[in-house]
Residue, then its C-alpha position, 0 to 999 in steps of 0.5 A: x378201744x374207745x367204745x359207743x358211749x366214749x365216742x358219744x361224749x367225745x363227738x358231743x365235745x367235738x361238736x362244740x369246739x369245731x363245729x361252724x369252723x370253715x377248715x383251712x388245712x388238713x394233712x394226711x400223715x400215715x398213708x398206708x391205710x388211706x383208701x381215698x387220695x390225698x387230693x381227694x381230702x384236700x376238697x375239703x379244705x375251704x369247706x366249713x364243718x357243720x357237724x361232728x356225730x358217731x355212727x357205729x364205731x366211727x366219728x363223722x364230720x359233716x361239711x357244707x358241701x354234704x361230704x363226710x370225713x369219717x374218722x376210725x380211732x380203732x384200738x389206740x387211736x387218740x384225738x389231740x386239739x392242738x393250737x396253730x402246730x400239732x406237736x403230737x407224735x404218730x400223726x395219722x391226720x390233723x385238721x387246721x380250721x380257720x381260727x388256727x385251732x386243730x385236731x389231731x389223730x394219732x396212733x402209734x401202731x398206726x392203724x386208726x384211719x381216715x376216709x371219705x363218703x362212707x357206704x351206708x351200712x344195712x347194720x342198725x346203729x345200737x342205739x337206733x329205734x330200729x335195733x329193737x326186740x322184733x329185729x333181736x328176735x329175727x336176727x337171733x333166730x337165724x344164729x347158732x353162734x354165741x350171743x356175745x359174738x354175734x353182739x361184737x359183729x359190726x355187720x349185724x350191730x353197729x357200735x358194740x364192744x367188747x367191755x359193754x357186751x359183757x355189761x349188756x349181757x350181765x344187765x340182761x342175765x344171759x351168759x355171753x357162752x349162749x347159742x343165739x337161737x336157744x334163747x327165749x323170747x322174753x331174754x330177748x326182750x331183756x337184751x333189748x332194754x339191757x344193749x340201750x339201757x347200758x350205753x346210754x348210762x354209760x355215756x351218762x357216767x363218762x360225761x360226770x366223770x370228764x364232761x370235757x374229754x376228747x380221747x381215751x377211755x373211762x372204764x372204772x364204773x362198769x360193773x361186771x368187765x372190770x379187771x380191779x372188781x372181783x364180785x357183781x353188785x349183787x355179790x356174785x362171783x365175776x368170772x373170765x374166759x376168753x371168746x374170740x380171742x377177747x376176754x370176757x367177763x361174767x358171773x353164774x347168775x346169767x342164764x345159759x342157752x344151750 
């Protein structure tokens, strides 16, 4: 699943290829997890594209007229620019502009989505100013469950995923396995820097690695969840479980709360 520095860098690059394009057409493919109606998309059509930008785990596309097209990539969403006909496969939805340039989302298990005006969320964004030590702080305080849970909730974080919980974790040296309100003031501090430190050098090593990529994902840097790497930078001994159904990977030089 793309996570936050994937969809940094492919609504950066999306912003440059379509952004200033009035859109000429868009089709709903797979309905069956539309929650807005087909008509209602077709407002659109007509409308130019001022802005494409992430919030959370999603990508928004802005248009002239304040609605915003909010498009879920979810596990194996995949985005495709296409020329006049999209000839890939599991369409979810395709985007024509005005110069016969598209995009496509596709996903074979059919679960990514498309849908209108999305309610604003009361969560922080990872990388807002407000996701900061006093809101750790507080919010923790409040947690018995595991730290990297609480980190994954998209209702008291937004953007977060399962591969850089555990890098944000390790940076940090906290045990994914810890209670949220067992740990200190100063760890807190350390989460803090570690959540924007590690997305943004993320976004950083994706963008030297495919300075142009759209879809997909870039994963073979991180330094701790990463299945081809079997120590740390520092040597230690990385380890797996699994938290929530997800794997997770850590090593014994991260503290644990209990």
């Amino acid at each position: 699943m793309p996570e936050l520095p994937d969809l940094q860098v492919f609504s950066n690059n999306l912003n440059k290829m379509f952004s200033g394009k009035t859109l000429k057409k868009i089709s709903i493919e797979n309905k069956k997890k539309l929650k807005n109606s087909v008509e209602e998309f077709k407002e659109l059509e007509g409308k130019e594209l001022k802005k494409i930008y992430r919030e959370g785990k999603e990508l928004y596309f802005q248009f002239n007229d304040k609605n915003i097209l909010a498009m879920h990539l979810m596990l194996r969403g995949q985005l495709y620019f296409f020329e006049k006909k999209n000839t890939h496969k599991y369409a979810i939805a395709e985007l024509l502009f005005d110069d016969d340039t598209g995009l496509a989302l596709t996903d074979f298990q059919g679960t990514a989505n498309v849908h209108l005006n999305p309610e604003e969320s009361k969560a922080p964004d990872a990388l807002a100013d407000e996701m900061n030590t006093s809101f750790l702080k507080e919010t923790l305080a409040a947690k018995k469950t595991v730290i990297k849970t609480v980190l994954l909730d998209q209702h008291i974080i937004r953007g977060i995923g399962n591969a850089y919980a555990d890098e944000i974790l390790w940076e940090a040296g906290i045990s994914p396995f810890s209670a949220s309100n067992k740990i200190p003031a100063d760890k807190i501090k350390d989460l803090a820097a570690a959540i924007k430190k590690v997305l943004k050098d993320g976004e950083h090593e994706i963008k030297k690695e495919k300075p142009d990529i759209i879809s997909g994902e870039v994963r073979d840097f991180l330094k701790i969840h990463n299945s081809h790497k079997t120590e740390s930078p520092t040597s230690a001994r990385i380890q797996q479980k699994t938290i929530g159904g997800r794997k997770t990977y850590f090593t014994d030089e991260q503290e644990l709360y209990k």
